[in-house]
TORVEX-310282 format. One record per residue (C-alpha): residue in three letters; x, y, z. Coordinates in steps of 0.25 Angstrom, whole numbers, plus 2048, in hexadecimal, padded with zeros to 3 digits. Last residue first. Layout:
<atoms>
ALAXYZ;...
</atoms>
This chain:
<atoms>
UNK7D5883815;UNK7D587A823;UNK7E2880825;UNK7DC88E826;UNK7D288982E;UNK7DD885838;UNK7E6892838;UNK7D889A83A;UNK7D4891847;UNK7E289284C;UNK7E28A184B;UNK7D58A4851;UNK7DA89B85D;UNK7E68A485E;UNK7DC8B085E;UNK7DC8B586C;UNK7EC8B0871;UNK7F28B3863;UNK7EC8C0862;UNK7F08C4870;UNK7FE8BE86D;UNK7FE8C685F;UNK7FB8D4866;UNK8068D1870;UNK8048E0873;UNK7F68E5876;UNK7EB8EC870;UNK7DE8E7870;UNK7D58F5871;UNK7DD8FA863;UNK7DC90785F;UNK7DB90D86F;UNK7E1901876;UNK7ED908878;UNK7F78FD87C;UNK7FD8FF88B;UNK80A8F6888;UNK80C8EB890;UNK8098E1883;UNK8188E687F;UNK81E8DA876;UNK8118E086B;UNK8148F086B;UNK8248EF86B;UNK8258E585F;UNK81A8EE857;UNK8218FA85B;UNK8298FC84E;UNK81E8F7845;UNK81D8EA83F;UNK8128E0842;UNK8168D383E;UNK80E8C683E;UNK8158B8839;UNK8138AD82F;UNK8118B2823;UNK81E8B181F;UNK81E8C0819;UNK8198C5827;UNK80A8C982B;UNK8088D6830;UNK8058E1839;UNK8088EF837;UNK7FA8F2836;UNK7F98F0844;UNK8068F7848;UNK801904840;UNK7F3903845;UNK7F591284B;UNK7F390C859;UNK7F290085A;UNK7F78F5863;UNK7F48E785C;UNK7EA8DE863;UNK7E08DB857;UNK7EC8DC84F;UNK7F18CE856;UNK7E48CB84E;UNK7E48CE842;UNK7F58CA83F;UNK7F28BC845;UNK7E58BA83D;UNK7F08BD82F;UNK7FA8B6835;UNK7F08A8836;UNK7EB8AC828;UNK7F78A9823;UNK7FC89F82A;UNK7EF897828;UNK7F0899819;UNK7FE894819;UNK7FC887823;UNK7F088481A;UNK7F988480C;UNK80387D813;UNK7FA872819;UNK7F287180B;UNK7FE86F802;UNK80486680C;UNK7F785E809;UNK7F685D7FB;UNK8068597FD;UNK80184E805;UNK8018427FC;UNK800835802;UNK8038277FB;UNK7FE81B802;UNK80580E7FC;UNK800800800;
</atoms>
């Protein structure tokens, strides 16, 4: 008896899935950590963006670095009512089921 398998139908698949989901994955990210982003002209808001891998979030503006690692800070919540530092943490801690859900339907495309 002979079983032959071909599996390149489905490495087409996985990788196709795992790059839709990666995708979509940074773009959520990217909207929501926003949701908590300091602002106060919208300069570090817009400055936010995906990188040419696709695989991480940057927002670039001199004070970004000195805004998030600072969660002490008194943040005017004037613009922004959920302002805060470690804008992705938050993100992450109140949407990281969102985030899963949407990677899995993606693989499911």
């Amino acid at each position: 008896m002979n079983v032959r398998c071909e599996f390149d139908g489905i490495r087409k698949k996985i990788k196709k899935g795992k790059n839709n989901a990666q995708k979509v994955l940074v773009e959520h990210v990217l909207k929501d950590s926003n949701y908590y982003i300091p602002k106060d002209t919208g300069q570090l808001e817009t400055s936010g963006t995906i990188s040419s891998t696709g695989k991480q979030v940057i927002w670039n503006t001199p004070y970004a670095r000195r805004l998030y690692w600072n969660p002490q800070y008194n943040f005017s919540t004037d613009v922004n009512p959920n302002a805060r530092g470690l804008w992705f943490e938050h993100a992450k801690q109140s949407k990281s089921g969102d985030w899963a859900k949407i990677v899995i339907e993606e693989y499911d495309k």
